[in-house]
VMD Tcl script that draws the C-alpha trace (Angstrom):
set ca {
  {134.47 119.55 -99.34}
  {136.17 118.01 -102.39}
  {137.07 114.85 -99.93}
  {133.61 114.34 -98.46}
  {132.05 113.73 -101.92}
  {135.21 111.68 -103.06}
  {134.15 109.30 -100.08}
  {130.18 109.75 -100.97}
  {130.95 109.13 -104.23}
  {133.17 105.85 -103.31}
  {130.08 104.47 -101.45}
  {128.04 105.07 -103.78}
  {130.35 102.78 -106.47}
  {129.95 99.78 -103.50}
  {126.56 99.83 -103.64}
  {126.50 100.26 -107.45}
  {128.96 96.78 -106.95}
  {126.80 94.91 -104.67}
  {123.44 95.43 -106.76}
  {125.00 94.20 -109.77}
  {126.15 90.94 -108.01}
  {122.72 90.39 -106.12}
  {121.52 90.99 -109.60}
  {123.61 88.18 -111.39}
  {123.49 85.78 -108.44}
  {119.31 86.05 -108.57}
  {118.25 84.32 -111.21}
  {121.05 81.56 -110.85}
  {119.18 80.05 -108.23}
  {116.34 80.13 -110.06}
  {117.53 78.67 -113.51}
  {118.37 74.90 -111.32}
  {114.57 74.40 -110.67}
  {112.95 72.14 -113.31}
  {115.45 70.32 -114.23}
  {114.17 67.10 -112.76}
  {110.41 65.80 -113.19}
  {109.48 63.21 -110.95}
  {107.43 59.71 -112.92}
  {105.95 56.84 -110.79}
  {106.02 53.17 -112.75}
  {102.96 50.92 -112.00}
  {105.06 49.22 -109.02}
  {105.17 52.18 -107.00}
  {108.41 52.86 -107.27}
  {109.63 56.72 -107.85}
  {112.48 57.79 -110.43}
  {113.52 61.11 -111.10}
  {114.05 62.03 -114.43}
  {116.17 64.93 -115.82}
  {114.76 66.98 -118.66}
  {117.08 69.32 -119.14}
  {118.49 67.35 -122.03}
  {114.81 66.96 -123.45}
  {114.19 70.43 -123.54}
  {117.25 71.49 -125.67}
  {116.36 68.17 -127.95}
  {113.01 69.24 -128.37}
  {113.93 73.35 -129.23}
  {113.37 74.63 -132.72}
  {116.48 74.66 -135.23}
  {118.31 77.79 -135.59}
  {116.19 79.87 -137.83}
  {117.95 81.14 -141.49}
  {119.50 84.62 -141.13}
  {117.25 86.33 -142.58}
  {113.89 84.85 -139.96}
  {116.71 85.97 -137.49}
  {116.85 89.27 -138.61}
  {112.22 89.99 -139.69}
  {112.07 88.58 -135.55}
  {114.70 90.67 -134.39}
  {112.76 93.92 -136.65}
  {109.58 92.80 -135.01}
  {110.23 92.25 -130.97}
  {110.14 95.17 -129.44}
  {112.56 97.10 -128.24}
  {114.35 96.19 -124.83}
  {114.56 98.78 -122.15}
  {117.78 99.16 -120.56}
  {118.70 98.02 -116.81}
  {118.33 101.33 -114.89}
  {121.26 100.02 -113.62}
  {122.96 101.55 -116.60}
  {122.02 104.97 -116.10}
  {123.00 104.87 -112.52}
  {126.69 103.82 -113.42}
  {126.44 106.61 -116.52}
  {125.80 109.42 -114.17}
  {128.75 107.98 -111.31}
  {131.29 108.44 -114.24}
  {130.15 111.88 -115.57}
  {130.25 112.75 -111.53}
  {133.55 111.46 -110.99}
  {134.94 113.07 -114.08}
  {133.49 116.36 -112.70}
  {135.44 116.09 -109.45}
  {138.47 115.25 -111.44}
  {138.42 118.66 -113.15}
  {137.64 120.77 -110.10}
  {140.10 118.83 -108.22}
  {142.35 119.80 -111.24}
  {141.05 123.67 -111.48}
  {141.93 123.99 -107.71}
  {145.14 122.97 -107.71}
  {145.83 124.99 -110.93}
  {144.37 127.95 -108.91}
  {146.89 127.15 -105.95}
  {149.76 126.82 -107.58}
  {148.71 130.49 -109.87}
  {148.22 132.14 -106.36}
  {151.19 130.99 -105.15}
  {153.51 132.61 -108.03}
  {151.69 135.95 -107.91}
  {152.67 135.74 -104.07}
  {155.87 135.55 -105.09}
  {156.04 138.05 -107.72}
  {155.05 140.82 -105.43}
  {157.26 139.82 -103.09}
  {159.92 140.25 -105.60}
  {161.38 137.06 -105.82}
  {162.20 135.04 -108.81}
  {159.41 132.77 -110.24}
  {159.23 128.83 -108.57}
  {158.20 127.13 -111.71}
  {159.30 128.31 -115.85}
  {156.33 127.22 -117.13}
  {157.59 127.68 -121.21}
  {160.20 125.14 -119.76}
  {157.44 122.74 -118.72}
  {155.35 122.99 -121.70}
  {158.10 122.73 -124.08}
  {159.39 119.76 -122.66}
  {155.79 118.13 -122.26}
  {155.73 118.59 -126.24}
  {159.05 116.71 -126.76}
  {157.79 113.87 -124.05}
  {154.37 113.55 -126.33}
  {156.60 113.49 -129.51}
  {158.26 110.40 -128.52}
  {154.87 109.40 -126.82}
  {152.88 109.77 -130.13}
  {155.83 107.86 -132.67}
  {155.83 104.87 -130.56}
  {152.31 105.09 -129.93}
  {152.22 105.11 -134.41}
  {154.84 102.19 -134.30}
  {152.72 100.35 -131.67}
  {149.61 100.39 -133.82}
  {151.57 99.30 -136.53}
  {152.90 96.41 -135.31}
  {149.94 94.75 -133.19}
  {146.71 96.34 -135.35}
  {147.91 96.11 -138.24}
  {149.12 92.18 -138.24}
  {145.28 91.95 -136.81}
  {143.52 94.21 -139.85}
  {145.59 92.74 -142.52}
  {146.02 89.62 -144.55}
  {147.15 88.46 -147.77}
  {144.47 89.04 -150.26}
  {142.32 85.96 -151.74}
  {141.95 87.21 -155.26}
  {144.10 87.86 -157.87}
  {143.09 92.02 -158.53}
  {143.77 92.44 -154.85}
  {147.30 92.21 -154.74}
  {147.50 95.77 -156.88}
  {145.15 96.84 -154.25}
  {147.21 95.65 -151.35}
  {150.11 97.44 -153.39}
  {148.41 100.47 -154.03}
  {147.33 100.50 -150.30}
  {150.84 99.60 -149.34}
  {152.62 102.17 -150.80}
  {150.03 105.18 -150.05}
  {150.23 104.02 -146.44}
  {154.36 104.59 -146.37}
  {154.09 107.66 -148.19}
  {152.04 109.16 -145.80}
  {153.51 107.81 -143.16}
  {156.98 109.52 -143.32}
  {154.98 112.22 -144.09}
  {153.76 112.07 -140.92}
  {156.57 111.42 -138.55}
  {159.00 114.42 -140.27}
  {155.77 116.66 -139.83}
  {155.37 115.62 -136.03}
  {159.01 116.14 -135.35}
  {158.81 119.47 -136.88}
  {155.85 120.47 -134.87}
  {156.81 119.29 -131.81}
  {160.64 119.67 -132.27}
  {160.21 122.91 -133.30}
  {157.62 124.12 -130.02}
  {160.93 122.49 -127.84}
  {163.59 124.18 -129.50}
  {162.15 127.72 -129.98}
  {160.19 127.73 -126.38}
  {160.23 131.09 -124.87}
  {163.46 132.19 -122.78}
  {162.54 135.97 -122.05}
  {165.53 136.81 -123.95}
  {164.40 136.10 -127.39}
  {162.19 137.49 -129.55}
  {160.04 135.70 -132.39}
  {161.13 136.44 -135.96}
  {158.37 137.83 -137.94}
  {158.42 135.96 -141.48}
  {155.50 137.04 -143.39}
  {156.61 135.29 -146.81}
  {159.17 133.57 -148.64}
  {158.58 132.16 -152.38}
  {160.83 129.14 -152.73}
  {159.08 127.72 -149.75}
  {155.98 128.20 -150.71}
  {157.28 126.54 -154.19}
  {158.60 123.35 -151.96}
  {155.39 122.74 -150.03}
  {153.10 123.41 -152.90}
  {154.98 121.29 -156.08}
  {156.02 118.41 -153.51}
  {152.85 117.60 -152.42}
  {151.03 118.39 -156.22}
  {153.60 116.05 -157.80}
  {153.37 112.98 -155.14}
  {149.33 113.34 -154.95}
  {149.10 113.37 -158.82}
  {151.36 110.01 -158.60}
  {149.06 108.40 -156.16}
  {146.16 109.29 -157.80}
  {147.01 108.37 -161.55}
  {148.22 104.88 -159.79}
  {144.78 104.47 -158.10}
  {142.95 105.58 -161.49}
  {145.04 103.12 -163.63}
  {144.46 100.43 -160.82}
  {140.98 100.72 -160.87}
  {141.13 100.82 -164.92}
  {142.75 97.04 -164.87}
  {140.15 95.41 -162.19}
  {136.95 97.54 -163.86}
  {137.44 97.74 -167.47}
  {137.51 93.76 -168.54}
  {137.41 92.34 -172.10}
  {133.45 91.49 -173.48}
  {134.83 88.09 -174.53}
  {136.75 87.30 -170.81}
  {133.26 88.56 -169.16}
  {131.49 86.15 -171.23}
  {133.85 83.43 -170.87}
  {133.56 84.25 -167.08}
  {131.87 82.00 -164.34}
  {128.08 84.25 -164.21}
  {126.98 84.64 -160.78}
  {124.35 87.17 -159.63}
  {123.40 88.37 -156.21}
  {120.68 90.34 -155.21}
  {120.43 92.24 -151.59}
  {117.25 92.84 -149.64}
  {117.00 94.29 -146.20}
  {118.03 91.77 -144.75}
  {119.16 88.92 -146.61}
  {121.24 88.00 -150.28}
  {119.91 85.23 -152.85}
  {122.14 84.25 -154.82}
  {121.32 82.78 -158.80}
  {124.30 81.03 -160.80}
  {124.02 80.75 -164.74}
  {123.38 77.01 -164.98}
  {124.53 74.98 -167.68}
  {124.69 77.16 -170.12}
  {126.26 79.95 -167.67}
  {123.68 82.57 -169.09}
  {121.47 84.39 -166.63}
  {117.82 85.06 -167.20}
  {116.69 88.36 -167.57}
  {114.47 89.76 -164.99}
  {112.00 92.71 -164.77}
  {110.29 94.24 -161.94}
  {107.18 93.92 -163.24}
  {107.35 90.18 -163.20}
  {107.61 89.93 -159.68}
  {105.27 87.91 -157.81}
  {105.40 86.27 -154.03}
  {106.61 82.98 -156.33}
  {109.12 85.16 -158.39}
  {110.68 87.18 -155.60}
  {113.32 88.20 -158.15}
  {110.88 88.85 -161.17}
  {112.75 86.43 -163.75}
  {111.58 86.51 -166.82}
  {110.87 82.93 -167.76}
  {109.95 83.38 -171.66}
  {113.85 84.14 -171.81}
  {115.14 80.32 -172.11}
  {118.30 80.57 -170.64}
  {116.89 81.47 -166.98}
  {114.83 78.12 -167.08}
  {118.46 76.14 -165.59}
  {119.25 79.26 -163.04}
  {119.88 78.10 -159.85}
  {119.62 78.69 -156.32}
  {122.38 78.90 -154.54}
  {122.22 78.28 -150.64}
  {125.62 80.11 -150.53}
  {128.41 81.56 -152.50}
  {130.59 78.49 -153.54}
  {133.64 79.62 -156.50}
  {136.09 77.48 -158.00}
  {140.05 78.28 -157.20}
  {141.53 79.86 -160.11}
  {138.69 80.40 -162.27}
  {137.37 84.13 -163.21}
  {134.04 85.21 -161.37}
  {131.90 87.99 -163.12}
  {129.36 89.27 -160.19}
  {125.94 90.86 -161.29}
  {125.09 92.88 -158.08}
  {120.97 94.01 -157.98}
  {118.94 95.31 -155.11}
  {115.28 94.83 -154.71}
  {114.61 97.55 -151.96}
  {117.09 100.30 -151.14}
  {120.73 100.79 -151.37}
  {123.20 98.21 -150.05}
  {126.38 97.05 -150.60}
  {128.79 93.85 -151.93}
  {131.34 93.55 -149.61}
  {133.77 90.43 -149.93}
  {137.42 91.99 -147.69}
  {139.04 89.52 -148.04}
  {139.14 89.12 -151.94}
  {138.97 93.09 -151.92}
  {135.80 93.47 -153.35}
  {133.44 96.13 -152.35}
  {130.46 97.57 -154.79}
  {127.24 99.36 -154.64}
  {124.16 97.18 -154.68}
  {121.77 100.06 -156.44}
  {117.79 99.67 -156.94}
  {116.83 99.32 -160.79}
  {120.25 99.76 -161.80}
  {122.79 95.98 -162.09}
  {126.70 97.00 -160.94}
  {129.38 94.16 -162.25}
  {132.63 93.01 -160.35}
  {134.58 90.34 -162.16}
  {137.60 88.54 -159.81}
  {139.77 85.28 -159.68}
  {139.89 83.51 -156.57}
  {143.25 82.61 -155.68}
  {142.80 80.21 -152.36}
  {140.61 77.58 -151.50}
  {139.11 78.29 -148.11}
  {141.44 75.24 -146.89}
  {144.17 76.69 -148.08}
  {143.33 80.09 -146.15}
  {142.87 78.14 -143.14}
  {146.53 76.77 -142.72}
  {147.68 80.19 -144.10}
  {145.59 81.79 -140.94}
  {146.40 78.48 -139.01}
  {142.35 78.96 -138.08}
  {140.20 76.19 -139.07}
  {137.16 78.40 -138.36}
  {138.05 80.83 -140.72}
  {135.43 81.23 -143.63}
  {135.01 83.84 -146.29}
  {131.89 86.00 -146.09}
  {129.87 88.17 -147.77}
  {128.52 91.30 -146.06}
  {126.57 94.30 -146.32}
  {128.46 97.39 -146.24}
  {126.18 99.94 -145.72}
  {123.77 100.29 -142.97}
  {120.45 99.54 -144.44}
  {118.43 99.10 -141.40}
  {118.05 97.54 -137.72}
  {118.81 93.94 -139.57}
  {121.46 95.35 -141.03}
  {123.85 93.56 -138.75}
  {122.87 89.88 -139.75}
  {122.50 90.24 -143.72}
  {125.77 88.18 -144.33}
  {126.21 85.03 -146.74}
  {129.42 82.53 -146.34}
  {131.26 82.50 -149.42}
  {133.46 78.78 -150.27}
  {136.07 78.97 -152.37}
  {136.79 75.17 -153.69}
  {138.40 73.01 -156.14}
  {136.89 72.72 -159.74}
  {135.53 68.99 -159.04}
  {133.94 70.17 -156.06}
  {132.24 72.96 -157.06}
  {130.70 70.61 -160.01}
  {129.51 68.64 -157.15}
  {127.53 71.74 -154.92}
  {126.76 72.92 -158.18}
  {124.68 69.55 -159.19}
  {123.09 69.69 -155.53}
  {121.11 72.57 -156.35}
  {117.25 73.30 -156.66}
  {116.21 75.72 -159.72}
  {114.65 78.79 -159.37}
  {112.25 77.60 -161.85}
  {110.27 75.32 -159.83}
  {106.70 73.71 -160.09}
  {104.94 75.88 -158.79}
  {106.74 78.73 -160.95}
  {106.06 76.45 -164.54}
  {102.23 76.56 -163.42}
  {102.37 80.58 -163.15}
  {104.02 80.80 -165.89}
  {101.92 78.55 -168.22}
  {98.86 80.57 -166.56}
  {99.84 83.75 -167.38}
  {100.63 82.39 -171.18}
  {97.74 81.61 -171.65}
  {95.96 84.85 -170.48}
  {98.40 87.10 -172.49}
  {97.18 84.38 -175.19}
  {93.36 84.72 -174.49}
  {94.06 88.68 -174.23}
  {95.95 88.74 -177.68}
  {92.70 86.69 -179.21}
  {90.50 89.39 -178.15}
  {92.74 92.30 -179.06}
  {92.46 90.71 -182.73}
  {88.41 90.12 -182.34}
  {87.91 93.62 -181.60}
  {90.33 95.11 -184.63}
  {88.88 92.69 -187.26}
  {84.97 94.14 -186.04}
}
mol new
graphics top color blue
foreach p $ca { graphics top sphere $p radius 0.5 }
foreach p [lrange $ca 0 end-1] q [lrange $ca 1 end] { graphics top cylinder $p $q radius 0.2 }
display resetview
């Protein structure tokens, strides 16, 4: 029974193959037929023209991520190739017959030692020996398993950090991580060790040990003492990066960022590296951001199309949101901080490589810094991302004199406007108190 499905089941997966292929090989065919247009000159003569090449010329440019991700919210959703299902249900089928094939041979193998049993002869297979020696084989299985991860995922997950805070971080990280590893391996060995050594003969019997003090001194004080290291570490870590000096904050490059599902804009200082103050009650769909413009020192804010930062120069992040909870996530400086509604959160850093220099560390020229959302915020969440460049002084001076203002044209009209209606309200305010 169990071999007639295998083989139904094996057809089945060859049809499964075959569909798939008549599926991809379809619309091939189809995708070489208007490439070529056909034009006749005023001498008769034909000439075929290919306009494959027009037809990428002549396509829109990629739109911004943020149109990316309002299209991507607003298609709707794609149903999946039934296709998919079919292969779903194949697996869960086949992993079925796998544990009945498994169960039957379990059930052979248990008839066959009670056969023996009442026969009165000795027992074919010790199955304490068996399992004990299956834990000692997954002991050595799991440590160089650990060791494996080690040295190929964690070369991939891990790179010297880009800011100057982040090498206590890395440290911090660094030393928590060995900690807990040899925590780990002397516990494993124990477990597993132990379930080897003290397997069941028939001849001995387990040692009942309901309590003993000084152990449960060891295993209590040990891991109180190390924890409270870690922890005071991590606190006065977080104390140096968090807590900086009012006049070094000041002094600091002023850079805000506000998030929005699904997209960051980005305001520097200006000249006088002072950012305007905003309120929500300014906003308007010229003033997306609500900047208060009677505050003189957001009239040279200015747009920036991405994060650019000087090497070696301190960066003081304002981090606002203007819809729901996201979150400022740089990993590669090691910077990662709430981006709360109503409420601004502050990260100051120092860069401490140019994204050059990162790229002949990495030996990647493709490699960029980036800014990302770290919590899921919604369907675009995926796409709200903003490259961060990390240049020399003189350069930055040059993006930075390449930029458009956020106080625009359009926004000095509005603004005058609405002057002069608070005015005209004030004059009436006073008209009606004087009668």
């Amino acid at each position: 029974m169990a071999t007639l499905l295998l083989l139904q089941l094996s057809a089945f997966a060859q049809d499964t193959t075959a569909t798939d292929t008549n599926a991809t090989t379809a619309p091939a065919g189809t995708a070489q037929k208007d490439s070529s247009s056909t034009t006749t000159d005023s001498a008769g003569s034909t000439t075929v023209v290919d306009t494959t090449a027009t037809v990428a010329a002549s396509a829109p440019a990629a739109a911004s991520p943020a149109t990316d991700a309002v299209q991507a919210a607003q298609e709707p959703a794609k149903q999946l190739d039934p296709q998919v299902y079919k292969n779903f249900f194949y697996y869960v089928l086949l992993f079925f017959l796998i544990c009945v094939v498994v169960g039957i041979i379990g059930k052979i193998i248990r008839v066959y030692e009670l056969t023996r049993e009442m026969q009165g002869k000795k027992i074919g297979i010790n199955w304490n020996k068996v399992n004990g020696t299956l834990f000692l084989v997954a002991l050595f299985l799991g440590l160089y398993g650990a060791y494996w991860s080690f040295a190929n995922h964690g070369s991939a997950a891990w790179r010297e950090a880009a800011s100057v805070h982040g090498e206590r971080i890395d440290a911090m990280f660094i030393t928590t991580t060995v900690i807990t590893t040899i925590v780990f391996v002397l516990t494993h060995i124990m477990l597993f060790g132990f379930s080897f050594t003290y397997k069941s003969t028939g001849k001995r019997k387990a040692y009942f040990y309901p309590h003993n003090n000084t152990l449960e001194k060891v295993w209590t004080i040990i891991p109180a003492i190390v924890l409270t290291i870690l922890v005071l570490f991590g606190f006065f870590t977080w104390r140096s990066i968090m807590n900086v000096p009012d006049d070094v904050a000041a002094n600091s490059l002023q850079v805000e960022v506000t998030g929005e599902q699904f997209a960051w804009t980005v305001r520097y200082g200006g000249r006088d590296n002072k950012i305007g103050h905003r309120s929500i009650q300014l906003t308007t769909p010229l003033n997306g951001l609500g900047i208060d413009f009677n505050d003189k020192s957001a009239w040279d804010d200015v747009l920036g199309s991405e994060i650019v930062l000087p090497v070696g120069k301190p960066v003081r992040f304002t981090i606002n949101s203007k819809d729901i909870l996201h979150s400022f996530y740089m990993p590669d400086f090691r910077v990662q901080i709430n981006a709360v509604p109503g409420m601004a959160t502050h990260f100051q850093m120092t860069p401490r490589f140019t994204t050059a220099e990162m790229r002949e560390k990495l030996n990647n020229p493709e490699f960029n810094y980036v800014l990302l959302c770290n919590k899921i915020c919604g369907g675009g969440h995926y796409n709200m991302q903003k490259n961060v460049r990390v240049v020399t002084e003189a350069e930055y001076k040059e993006w930075l004199a390449t930029q458009s203002f956020f106080f625009t044209d359009d926004l000095k009209k509005e603004f005058k406007a609405n002057q002069r209606a608070r005015n005209n309200h004030q004059e009436e305010n006073k008209q009606l108190a004087l009668n």
